[in-house]
C-alpha positions in Angstrom: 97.9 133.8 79.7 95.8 131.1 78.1 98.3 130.0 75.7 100.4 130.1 78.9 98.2 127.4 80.4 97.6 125.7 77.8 101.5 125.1 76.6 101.8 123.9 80.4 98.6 121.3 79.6 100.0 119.7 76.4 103.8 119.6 78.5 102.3 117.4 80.8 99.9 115.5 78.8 102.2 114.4 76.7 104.3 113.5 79.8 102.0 110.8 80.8 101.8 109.9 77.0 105.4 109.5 77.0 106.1 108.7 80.2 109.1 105.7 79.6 112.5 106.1 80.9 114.9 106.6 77.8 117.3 103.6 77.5 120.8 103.3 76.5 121.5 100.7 73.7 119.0 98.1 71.9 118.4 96.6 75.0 114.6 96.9 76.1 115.4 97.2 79.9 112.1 98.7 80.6 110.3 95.5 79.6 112.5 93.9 81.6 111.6 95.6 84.8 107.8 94.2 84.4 109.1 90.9 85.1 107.2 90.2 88.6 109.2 89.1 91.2 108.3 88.2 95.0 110.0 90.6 97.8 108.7 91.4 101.4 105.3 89.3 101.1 104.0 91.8 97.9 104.4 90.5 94.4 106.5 93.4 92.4 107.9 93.9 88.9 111.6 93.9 89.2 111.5 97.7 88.3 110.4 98.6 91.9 113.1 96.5 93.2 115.8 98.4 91.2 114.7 101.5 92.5 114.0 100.7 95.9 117.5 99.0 96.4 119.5 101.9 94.1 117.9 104.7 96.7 119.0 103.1 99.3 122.2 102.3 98.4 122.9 105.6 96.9 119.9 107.6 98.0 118.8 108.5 94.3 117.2 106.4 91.9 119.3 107.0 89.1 123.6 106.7 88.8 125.6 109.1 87.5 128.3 107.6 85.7 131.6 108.8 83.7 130.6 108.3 80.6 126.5 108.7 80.9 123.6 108.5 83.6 122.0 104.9 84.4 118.5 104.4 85.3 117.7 102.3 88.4 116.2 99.4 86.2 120.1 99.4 84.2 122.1 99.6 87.4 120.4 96.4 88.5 121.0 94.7 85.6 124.4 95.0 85.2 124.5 93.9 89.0 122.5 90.8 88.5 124.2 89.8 85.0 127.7 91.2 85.0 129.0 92.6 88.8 132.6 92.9 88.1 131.4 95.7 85.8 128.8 97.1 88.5 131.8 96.6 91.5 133.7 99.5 89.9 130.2 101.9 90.1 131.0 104.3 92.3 127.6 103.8 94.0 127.8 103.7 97.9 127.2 107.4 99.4 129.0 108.2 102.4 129.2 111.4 104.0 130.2 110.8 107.6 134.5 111.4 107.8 135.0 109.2 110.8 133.2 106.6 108.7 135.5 107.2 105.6 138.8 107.6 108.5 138.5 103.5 109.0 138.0 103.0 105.5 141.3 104.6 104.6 139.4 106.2 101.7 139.7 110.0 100.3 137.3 112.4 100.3 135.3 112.0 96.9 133.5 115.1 95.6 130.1 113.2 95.4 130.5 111.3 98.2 130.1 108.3 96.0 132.6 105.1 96.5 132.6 101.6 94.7 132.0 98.1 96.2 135.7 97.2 95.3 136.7 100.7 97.3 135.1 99.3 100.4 136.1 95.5 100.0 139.4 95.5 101.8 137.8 96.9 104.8 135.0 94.4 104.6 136.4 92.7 107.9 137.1 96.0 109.6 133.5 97.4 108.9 131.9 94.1 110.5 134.1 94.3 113.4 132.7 97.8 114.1 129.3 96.6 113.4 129.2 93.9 115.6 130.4 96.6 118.6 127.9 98.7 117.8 124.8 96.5 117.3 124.4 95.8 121.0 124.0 99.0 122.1 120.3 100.4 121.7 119.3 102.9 118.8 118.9 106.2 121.1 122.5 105.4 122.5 124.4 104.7 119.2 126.8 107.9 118.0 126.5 109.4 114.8 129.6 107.2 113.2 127.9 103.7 114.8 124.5 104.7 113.0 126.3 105.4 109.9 128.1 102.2 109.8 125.5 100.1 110.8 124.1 101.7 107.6 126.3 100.6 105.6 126.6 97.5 106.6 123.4 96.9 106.1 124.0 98.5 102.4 126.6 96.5 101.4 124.5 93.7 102.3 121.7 94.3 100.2 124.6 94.6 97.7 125.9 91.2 98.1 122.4 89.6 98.4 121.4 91.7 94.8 124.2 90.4 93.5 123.2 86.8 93.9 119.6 86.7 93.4 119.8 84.9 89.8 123.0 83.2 89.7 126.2 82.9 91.8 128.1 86.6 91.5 131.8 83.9 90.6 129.4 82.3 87.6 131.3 83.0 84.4 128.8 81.2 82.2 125.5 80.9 83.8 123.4 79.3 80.8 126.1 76.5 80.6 126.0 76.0 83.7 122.0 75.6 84.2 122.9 73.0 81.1 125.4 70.8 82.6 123.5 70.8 86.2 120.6 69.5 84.3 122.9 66.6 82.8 124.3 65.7 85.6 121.1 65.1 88.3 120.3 62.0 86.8 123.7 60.2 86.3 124.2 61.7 90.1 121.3 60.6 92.3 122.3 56.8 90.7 125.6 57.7 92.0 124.1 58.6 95.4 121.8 55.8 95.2 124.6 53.3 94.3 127.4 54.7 97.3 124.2 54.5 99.7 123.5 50.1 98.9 127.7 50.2 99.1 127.8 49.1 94.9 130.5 50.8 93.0 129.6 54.4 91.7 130.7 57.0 89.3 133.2 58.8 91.7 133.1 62.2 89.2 129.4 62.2 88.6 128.6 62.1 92.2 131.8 65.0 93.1 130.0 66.9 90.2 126.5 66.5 91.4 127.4 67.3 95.2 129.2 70.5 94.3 126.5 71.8 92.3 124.1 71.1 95.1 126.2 72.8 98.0 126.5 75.7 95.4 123.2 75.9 94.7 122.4 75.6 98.4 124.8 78.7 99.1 122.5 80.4 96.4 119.6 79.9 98.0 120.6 81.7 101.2 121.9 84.7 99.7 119.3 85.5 97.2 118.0 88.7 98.0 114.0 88.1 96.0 112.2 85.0 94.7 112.0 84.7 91.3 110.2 81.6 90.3 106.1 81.3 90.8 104.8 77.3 91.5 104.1 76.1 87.6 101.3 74.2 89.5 97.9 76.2 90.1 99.0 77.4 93.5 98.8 81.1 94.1 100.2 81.0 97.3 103.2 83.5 98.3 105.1 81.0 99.9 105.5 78.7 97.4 107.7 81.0 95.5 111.3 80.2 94.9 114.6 82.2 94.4 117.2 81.0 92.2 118.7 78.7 94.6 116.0 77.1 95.5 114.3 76.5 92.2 117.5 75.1 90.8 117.6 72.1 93.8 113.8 72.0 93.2 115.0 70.5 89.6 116.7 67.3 91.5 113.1 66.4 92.3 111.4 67.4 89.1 114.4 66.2 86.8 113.9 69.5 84.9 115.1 73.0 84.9 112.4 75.6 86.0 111.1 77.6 83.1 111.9 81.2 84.3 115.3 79.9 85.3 115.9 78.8 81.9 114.3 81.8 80.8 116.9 84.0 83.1 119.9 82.1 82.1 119.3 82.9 78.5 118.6 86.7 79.5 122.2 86.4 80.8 123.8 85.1 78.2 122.3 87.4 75.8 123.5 90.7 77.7 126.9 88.9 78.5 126.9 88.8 74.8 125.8 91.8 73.6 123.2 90.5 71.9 120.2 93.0 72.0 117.9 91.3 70.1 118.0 87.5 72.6 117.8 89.9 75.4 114.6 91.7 74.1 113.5 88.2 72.5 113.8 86.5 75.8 112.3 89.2 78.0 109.0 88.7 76.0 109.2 85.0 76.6 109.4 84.9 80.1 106.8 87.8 80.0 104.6 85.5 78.2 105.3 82.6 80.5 104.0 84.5 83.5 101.0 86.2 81.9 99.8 82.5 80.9 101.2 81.1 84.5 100.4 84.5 86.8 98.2 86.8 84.6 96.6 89.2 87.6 100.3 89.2 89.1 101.6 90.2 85.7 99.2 92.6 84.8 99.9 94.8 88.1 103.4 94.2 87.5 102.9 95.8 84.2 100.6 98.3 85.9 103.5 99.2 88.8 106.2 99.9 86.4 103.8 102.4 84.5 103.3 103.9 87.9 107.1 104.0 88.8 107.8 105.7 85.1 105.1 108.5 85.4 106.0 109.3 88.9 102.8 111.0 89.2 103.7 112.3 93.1 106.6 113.9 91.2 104.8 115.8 88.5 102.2 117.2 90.8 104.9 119.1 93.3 106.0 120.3 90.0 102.7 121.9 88.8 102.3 122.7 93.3 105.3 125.3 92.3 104.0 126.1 89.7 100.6 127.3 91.1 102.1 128.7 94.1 104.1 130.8 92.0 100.9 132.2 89.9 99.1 132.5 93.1 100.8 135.2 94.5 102.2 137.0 91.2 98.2 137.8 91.3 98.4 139.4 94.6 100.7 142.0 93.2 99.5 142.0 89.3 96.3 140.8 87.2 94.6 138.9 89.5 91.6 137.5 87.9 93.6 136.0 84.7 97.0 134.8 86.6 94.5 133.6 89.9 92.4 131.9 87.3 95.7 130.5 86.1 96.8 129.2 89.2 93.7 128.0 89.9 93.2 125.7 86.6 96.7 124.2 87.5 96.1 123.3 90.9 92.9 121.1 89.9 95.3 119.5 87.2 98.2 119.1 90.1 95.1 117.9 92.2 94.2 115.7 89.3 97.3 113.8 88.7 97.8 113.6 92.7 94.5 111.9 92.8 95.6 109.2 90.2 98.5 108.6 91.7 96.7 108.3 94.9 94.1 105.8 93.5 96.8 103.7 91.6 98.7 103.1 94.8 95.3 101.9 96.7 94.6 99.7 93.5 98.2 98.1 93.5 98.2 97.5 97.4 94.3 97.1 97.7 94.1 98.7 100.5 93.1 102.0 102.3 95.2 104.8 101.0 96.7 105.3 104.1 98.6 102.5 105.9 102.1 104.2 106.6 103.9 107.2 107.0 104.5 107.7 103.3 100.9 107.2 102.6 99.8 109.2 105.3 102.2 112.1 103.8 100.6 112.0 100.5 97.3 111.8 101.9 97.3 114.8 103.9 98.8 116.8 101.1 96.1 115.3 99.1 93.0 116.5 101.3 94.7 119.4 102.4 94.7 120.5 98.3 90.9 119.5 98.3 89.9 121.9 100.5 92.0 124.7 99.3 90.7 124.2 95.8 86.8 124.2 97.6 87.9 127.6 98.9 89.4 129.0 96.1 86.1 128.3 94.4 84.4 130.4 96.9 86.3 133.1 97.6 88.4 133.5 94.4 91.2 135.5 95.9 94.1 132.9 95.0 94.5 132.5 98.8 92.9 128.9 98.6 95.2 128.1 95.8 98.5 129.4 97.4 97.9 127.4 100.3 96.8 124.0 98.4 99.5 123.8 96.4 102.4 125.2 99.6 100.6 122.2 101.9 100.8 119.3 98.7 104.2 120.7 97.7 105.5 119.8 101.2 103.8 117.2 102.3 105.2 115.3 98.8 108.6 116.6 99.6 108.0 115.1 103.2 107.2 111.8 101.3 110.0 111.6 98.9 112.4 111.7 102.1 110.1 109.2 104.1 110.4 106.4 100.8 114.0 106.4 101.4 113.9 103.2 103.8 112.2 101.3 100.4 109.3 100.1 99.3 106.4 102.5 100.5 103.7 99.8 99.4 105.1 97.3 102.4 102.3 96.9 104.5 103.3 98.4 108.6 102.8 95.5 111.4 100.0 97.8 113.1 97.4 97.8 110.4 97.9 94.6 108.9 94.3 93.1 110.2 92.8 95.8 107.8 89.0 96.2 108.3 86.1 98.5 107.1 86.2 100.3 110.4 90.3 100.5 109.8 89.5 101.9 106.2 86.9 104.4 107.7 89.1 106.0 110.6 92.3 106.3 108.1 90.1 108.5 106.0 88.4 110.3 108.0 91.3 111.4 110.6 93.8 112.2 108.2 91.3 114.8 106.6 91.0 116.1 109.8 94.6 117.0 109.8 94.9 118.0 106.4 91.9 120.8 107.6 94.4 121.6 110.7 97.3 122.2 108.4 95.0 124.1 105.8 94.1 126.4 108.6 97.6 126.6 110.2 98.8 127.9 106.1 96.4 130.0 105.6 97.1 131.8 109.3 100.5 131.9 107.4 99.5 133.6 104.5 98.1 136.0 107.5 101.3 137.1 108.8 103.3 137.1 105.9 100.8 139.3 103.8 100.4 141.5 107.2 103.7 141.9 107.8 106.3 142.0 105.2 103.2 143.4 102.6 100.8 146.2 102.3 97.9 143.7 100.8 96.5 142.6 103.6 93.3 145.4 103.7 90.7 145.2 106.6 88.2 143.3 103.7 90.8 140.6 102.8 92.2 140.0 106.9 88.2 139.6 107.8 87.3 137.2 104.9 91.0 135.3 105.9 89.7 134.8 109.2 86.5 133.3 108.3 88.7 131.0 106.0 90.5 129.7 109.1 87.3 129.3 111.3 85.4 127.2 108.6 88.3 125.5 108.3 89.3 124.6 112.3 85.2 123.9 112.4 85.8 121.3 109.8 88.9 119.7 111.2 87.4 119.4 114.7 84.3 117.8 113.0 86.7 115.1 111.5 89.7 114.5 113.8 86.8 113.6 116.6 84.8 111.8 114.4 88.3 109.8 113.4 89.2 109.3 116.6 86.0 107.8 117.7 86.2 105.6 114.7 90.1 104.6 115.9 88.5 103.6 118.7 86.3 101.2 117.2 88.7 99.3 115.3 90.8 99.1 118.4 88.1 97.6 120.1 87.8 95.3 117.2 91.6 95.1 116.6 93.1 94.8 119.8 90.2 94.2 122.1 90.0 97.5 124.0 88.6 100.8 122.8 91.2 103.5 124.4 94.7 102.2 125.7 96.6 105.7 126.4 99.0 104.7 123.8 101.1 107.8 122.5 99.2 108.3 119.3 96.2 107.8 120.8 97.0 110.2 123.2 98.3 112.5 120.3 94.7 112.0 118.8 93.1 113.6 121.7 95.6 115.9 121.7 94.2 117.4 118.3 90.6 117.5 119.0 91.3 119.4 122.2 93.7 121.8 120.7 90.9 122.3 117.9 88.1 122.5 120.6 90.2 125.2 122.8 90.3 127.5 119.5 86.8 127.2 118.9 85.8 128.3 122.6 88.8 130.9 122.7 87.0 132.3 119.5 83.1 131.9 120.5 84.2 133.8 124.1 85.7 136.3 122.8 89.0 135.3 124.5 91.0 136.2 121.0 90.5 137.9 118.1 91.7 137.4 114.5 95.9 137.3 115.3 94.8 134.9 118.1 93.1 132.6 115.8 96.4 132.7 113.2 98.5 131.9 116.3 96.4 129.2 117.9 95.8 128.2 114.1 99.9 128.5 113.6 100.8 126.1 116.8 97.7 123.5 115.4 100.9 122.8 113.2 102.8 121.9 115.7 100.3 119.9 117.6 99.2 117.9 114.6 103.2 117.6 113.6 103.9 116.0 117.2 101.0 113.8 117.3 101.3 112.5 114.0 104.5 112.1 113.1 105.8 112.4 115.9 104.4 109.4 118.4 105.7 107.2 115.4 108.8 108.2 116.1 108.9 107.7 119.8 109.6 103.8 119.7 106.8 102.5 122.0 102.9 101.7 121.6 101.7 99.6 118.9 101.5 102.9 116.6 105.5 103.1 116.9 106.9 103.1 112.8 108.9 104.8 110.2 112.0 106.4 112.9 113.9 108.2 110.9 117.1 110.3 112.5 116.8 112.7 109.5 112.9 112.6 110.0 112.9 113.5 113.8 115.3 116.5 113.1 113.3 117.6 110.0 110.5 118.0 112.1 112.0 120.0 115.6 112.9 122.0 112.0 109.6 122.8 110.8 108.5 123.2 114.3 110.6 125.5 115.2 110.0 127.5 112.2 106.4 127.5 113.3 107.2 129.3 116.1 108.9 132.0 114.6 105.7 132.7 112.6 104.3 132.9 115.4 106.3 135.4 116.9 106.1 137.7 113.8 102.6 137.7 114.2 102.8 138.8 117.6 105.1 142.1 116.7 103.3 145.4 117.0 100.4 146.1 114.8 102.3 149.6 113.9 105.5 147.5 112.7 103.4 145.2 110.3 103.6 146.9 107.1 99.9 146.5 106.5 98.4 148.3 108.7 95.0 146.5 110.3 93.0 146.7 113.6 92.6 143.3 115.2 
């Protein structure tokens, strides 16, 4: 069992060791995707880009191709550099048949179409969107939602596509050159047709088109791309391709990192590996001497994309969950022990990836419904790992690594509308008092849910087992008391502290807005089970049931009120989301009314 662990240990050691994506060719495309970039107010290396955009275009970060597999950081390069190649990547997923009805388009057996598949319904698919955008959210049908989705893909497509030179550009490093030749000989001509003096009619036809091309540019480019070379460090003086390139008619020279890009272009257009790598480095260079801090988290982020830390711990979750109860039913002091060990590495690397995201946003680690996901999984592991400790009956580890598992899987699905680093509207005046509550409420429902799992371990030990003895149902019990004790300790003290930064925030401590509301909802739900337990109003299955439907209330009022589309808490809606969560829900109450069968159908037989 030791070598066991320890083959596990060096696996993923060595996985963070090694933790770059393998590329295809000479060409160093994971160097390129440090190159910072400015997208959504948050300075990003081009990396996250690549997999933001492919995930929602395709709702994967990686394409499967023909001939191999591309990484998101590839896809996006071959977009930018060379899109008649990327048009015929069959990268659009659509599953919705009345969708693929008015696109005149066969079933595919991925669900995966190309850009040029789509193109000749182009006009169709806008006409459709432009009956279905006035018509509010709740009320659109199932095809309107989908191809307002779309839409809004193809889009970010289009805008991708242009974000370093025109998509029709057949030669974009001659191009920069012959726009840099021609701004001087065509402001004289300007200046000359202005006083009425004879002009050179092609220098001024040559300068004008360049500049309503350039302009074009500009408004399509979907991220900014060029820093101020002055000491400026403010966001908004960032340019994108277009704009840096009319910039030059004022300056009388071409931007650095626009040079630096064309010659990036030419080299892949070329084939030339070694300009492409060379001329990565460069521009690297330029922004490390220019941008250092900006770089260096650049750097830093595409580490954190490659290791995918949240993706190795539900890994090792399985793993432990797995261990966990193999020693309910054989060995279990060396496979708990095992099981154990792992979840403090799963916990380990879930804390680093935790920490890592609050250094590259610097801010609290919850501040949306992605973060709030991985946070709750996050405490939720803490305190089963403080259990285990105690009670050593791989209990505290089953449940630890079952509530991280799925609150990671709950987070992978909630990234899928992009970039989870984007800061939400309602906690952009971020405060100590802001940092404070965020903490200390969400640990408060990561004891809620800790208690609702373990009152699921209950039931499903009690009823489809025979290991659940009178010894092991009392100390479970206990387990779920402490815990409930705990969480009403924290979601109250939370909530208080909510209050205070709305005070602060908003001007007015308590507003009856639906999370607030949901708040309440929690401690009270936690208070009733305390003073249904101390009056002896329910025993042990009423604590598991009251502990089971504290899923449902926490679920609801955290998730939930985000959902509902009112109150300054309203964010992250998600169709898939909402029906996810009637899922789980539901689910809950058909624990529930297991635990309530018979005490003589429950195959271990108990007396509470």
């Amino acid at each position: 069992m030791k070598n066991t662990l320890l083959l596990i240990l060096i696996f993923f050691t060595s996985s963070l060791l090694f933790s770059g994506e393998s590329e295809k060719a000479d060409f160093d495309f994971h160097e390129f995707g440090k190159i910072p970039v400015l997208l959504d107010g948050r300075i990003k290396p081009i990396d996250t880009v690549a997999r933001t955009s492919l995930r929602l275009i395709h709702n994967k970060q990686t394409l499967r191709t023909e001939e191999s597999k591309l990484t998101a950081i590839q896809w996006l390069v071959e977009l930018l550099i060379s899109p008649d190649s990327a048009n015929n990547r069959k990268v659009f997923s659509i599953h919705d048949q009345q969708v693929l009805d008015l696109l005149k388009l066969e079933k595919d057996k991925n669900n995966n179409y190309s850009y040029l598949q789509l193109s000749p319904s182009f006009v169709e698919i806008d006409r459709q969107a432009n009956l279905a955008n006035p018509i509010e959210e709740q009320n659109r049908s199932y095809f309107q939602k989908n191809l307002l989705k779309l839409r809004h893909r193809l889009i970010l497509y289009q805008r991708l596509k242009n974000s370093l030179q025109s998509e029709d550009s057949p030669d974009f490093q001659r191009e920069v050159e012959m726009f840099a030749q021609s701004i001087e000989g065509g402001l004289q001509a300007i200046q000359k047709r202005e006083i009425g003096e004879t002009f050179d009619q092609n220098a001024f036809n040559q300068f004008i088109a360049f500049g309503s091309r350039y302009q074009t540019l500009a408004q399509t480019a979907y991220f900014f791309v060029a820093p101020p070379i002055n000491d400026s460090s403010s966001k908004t003086d960032w340019l994108n391709s277009g704009e840096a390139l009319l910039r030059s008619v004022i300056s009388k020279e071409i931007h650095p990192v626009i040079q630096s890009y064309a010659n990036i272009i030419a080299a892949y257009q070329n084939e030339n590996a070694d300009t492409f790598n060379l001329e990565t480095k460069k521009l690297l260079t330029w922004f490390e001497d220019h941008s250092p801090t900006e770089t260096r988290k650049s750097q830093q982020e595409t580490f954190f994309n490659s290791f995918q830390p949240f993706y190795r711990s539900i890994v090792l979750y399985v793993l432990v969950f797995l261990f966990a109860c193999a020693s309910w039913l054989t060995a279990p002091q060396k496979l708990g022990k095992t099981a154990f060990y792992l979840c403090i590495l799963a916990f380990i690397i879930h804390t680093v990836g935790l920490l890592f995201r609050m250094y590259l946003e610097g801010r609290p680690p919850v501040t949306n419904l992605y973060s709030a996901a991985v946070f709750v999984g996050w405490g939720s592991a803490l305190l089963g790992i403080i259990l285990e400790s105690i009670f050593k009956n791989g209990i505290g580890s089953a449940t630890a690594s079952a509530i991280g598992f799925c609150s990671l899987i709950l987070a992978h699905n909630l990234s899928g509308s992009g970039d989870t680093m984007v800061m939400m509207v309602a906690v952009l005046d971020s405060n100590f008092w802001l940092a404070t509550h965020v903490v200390v409420i969400t640990l408060g429902y990561s004891a809620v849910y800790l208690a609702g799992f373990l009152a699921i371990v209950y039931v499903a030990r009690g009823v489809f087992t025979k290991t659940l003895d009178k010894k092991l149902a009392s100390s479970l019990a206990r387990m779920i008391y402490g815990i409930i004790c705990f969480a009403t300790l924290f979601s109250f003290a939370g909530t208080v502290l909510g209050g205070i930064w709305a005070d602060q925030s908003w001007g007015r401590f308590w507003g009856w807005d639906p999370k607030e509301n949901g708040a309440l909802l929690i401690v009270l739900w936690n208070a009733i089970i305390l003073h249904a337990r101390w009056g002896g109003y329910i025993k042990a299955r009423g604590l598991v049931n009251m502990a089971i439907f504290g899923n449902i209330v926490t679920t609801w009022s955290f998730f939930g009120t985000n959902m509902l589309g009112v109150g300054l808490h309203s964010y992250g809606f998600m169709d898939s989301g909402f029906i996810w969560m009637i899922s789980f829900m539901a689910s809950q109450l058909l624990i529930m009314a297991f635990a309530s069968l018979p005490l003589h159908i429950w195959r271990s037989q108990i007396n509470n």
